[in-house]
C-alpha positions as CSV (number, residue, x, y, z in Angstrom):
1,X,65.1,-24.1,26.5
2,X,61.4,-23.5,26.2
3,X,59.1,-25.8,27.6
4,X,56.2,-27.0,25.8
5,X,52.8,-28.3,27.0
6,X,52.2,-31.2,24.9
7,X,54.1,-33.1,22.4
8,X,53.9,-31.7,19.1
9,X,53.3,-34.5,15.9
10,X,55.0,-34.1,12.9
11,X,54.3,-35.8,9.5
12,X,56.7,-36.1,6.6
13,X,55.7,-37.5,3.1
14,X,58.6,-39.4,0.5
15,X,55.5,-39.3,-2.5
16,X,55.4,-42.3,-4.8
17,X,52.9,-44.8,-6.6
18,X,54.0,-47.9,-6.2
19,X,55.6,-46.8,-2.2
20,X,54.7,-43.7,-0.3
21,X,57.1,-43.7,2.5
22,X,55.4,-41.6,5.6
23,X,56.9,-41.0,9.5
24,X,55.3,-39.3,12.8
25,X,57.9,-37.8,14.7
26,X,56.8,-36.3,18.1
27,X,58.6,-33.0,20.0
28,X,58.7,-33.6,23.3
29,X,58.7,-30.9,25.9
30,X,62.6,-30.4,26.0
31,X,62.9,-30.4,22.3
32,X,63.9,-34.1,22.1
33,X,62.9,-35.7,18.7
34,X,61.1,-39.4,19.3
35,X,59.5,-41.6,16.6
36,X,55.5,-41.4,16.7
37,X,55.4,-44.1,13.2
38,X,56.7,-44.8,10.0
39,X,56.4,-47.4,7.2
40,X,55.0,-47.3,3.6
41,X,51.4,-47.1,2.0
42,X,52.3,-50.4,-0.3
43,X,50.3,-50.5,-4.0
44,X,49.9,-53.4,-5.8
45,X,51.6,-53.7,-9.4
46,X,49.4,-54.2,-12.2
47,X,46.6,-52.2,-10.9
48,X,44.8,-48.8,-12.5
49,X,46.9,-45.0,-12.0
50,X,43.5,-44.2,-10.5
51,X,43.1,-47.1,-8.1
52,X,46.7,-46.6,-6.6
53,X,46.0,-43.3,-6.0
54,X,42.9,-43.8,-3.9
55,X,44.9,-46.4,-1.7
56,X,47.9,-43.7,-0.9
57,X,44.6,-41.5,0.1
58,X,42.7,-43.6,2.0
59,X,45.9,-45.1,3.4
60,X,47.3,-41.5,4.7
61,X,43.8,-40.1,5.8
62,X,43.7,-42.9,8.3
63,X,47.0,-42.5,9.3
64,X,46.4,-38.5,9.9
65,X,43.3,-39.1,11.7
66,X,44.9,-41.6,13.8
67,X,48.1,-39.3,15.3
68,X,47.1,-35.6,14.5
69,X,49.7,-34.1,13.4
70,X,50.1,-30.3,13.7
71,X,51.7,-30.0,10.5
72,X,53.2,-32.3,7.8
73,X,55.7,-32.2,5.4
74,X,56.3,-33.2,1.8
75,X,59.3,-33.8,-0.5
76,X,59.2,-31.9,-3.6
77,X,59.6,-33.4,-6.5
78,X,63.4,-32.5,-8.1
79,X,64.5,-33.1,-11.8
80,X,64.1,-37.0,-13.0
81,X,65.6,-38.3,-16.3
82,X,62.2,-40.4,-16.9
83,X,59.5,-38.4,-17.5
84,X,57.1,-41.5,-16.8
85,X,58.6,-41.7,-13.3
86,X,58.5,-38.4,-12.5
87,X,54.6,-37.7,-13.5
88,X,53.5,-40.7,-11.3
89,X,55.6,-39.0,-8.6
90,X,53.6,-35.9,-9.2
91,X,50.5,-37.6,-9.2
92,X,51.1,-39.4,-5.9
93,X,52.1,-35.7,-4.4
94,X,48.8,-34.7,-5.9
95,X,47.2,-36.9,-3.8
96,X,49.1,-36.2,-0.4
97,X,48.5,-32.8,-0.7
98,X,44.4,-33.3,-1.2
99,X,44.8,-36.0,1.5
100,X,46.4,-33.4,3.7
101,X,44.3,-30.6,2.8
102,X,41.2,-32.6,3.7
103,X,42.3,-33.4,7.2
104,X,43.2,-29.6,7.9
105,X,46.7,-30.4,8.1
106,X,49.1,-27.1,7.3
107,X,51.4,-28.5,4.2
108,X,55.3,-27.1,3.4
109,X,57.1,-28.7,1.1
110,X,61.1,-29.3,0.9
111,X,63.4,-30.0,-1.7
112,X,65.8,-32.9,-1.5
113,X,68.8,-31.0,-1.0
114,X,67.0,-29.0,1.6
115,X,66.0,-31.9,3.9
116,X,69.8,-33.5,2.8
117,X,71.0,-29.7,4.8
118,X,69.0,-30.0,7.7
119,X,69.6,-33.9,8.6
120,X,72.7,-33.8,7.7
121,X,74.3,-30.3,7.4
122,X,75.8,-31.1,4.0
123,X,73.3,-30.7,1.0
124,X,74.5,-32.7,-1.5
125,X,74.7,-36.1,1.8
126,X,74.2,-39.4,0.3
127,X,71.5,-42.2,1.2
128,X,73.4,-43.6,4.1
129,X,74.8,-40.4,5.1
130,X,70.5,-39.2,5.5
131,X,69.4,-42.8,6.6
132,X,72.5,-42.8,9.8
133,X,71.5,-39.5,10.3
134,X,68.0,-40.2,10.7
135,X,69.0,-43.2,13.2
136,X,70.9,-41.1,15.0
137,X,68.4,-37.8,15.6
138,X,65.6,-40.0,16.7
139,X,67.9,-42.4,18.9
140,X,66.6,-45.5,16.5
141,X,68.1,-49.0,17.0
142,X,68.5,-49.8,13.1
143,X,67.7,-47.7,10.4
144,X,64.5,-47.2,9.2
145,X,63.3,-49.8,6.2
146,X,62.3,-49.3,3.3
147,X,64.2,-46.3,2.2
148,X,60.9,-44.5,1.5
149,X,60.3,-44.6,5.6
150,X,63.8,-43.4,6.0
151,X,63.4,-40.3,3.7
152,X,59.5,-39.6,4.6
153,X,61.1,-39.4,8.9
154,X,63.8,-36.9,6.7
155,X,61.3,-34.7,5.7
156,X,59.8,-34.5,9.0
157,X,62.9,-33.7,10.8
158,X,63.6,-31.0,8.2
159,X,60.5,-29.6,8.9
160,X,60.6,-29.6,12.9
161,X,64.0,-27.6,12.2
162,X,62.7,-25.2,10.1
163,X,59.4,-24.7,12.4
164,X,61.9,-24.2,15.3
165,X,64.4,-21.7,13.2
166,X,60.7,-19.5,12.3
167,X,60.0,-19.6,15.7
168,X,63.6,-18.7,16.8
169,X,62.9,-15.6,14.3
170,X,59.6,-14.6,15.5
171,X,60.6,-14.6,19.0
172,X,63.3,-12.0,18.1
173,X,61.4,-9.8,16.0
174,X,59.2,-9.5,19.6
């Protein structure tokens, strides 16, 4: 296995107004996976669309100038029922993306099913099936709360494989 110099930081995004779920996973030099951070940017009910929005940016800037990551990672946003939910969703991505963009951060985006595939192997996993998944790649003690941490570390482990998998390619095609 190759050797890298330094770690390489990872960030994954679960997009949402009222919780945007984020994790920091670190690659360390023989490919193990460790956890950097995670948690939620938290917005209060009852407040302005607007004034949510500028927390989740404010909120993730800070966190992206604090642990660098080389690249991050964001869950696209699939088919929802409610309509409401699903354009505050895509408001909140909005703002990740700009957030990212700002900071110089290289942005891919994944659907669910395809982070579900590459924690899991199975694309159509369940919650639990992700969440022990997730406990188990980054050799956690409990699994990561609230469920928006859980899926944002997700997002960042699909993206680590597919970084690895492109690099796999390239090294072939040389």
């Amino acid at each position: 296995m190759r050797q890298n110099k330094e770690p390489t930081v990872i960030l994954g995004v679960d997009p949402g107004t009222a919780l945007t779920g984020y994790g920091f996973i670190v690659e360390g030099p023989l490919g193990e996976l460790k956890t950097l951070d995670y948690g939620v940017i938290s917005t209060p009910n009852g407040i302005p669309l607007e004034n949510r929005l500028l927390i989740i940016h404010a909120e993730l800037k800070r966190l992206v100038q604090l642990h660098r990551p080389a690249s991050g990672a964001v869950e696209k946003l699939f088919f929802q029922k409610n309509v409401k939910t699903a354009l505050s969703v895509g408001h909140a991505r909005g703002v990740v993306l700009l957030a990212l963009a700002e900071c110089g951060v290289p942005i891919m985006s994944y659907t669910p099913n395809e982070v579900k595939q590459a924690v899991s192997g199975y694309g159509s996993a369940d919650k639990n099936q992700i969440q022990q998944m997730v406990k188990v790649l980054l050799a956690l003690d409990d699994i990561p709360r609230p469920d928006d941490a859980a899926d944002a570390l997700a997002v960042a482990i699909c993206h680590l494989h597919s970084r690895r998998f492109e690099n796999l390619a390239n090294e072939d095609e040389t």
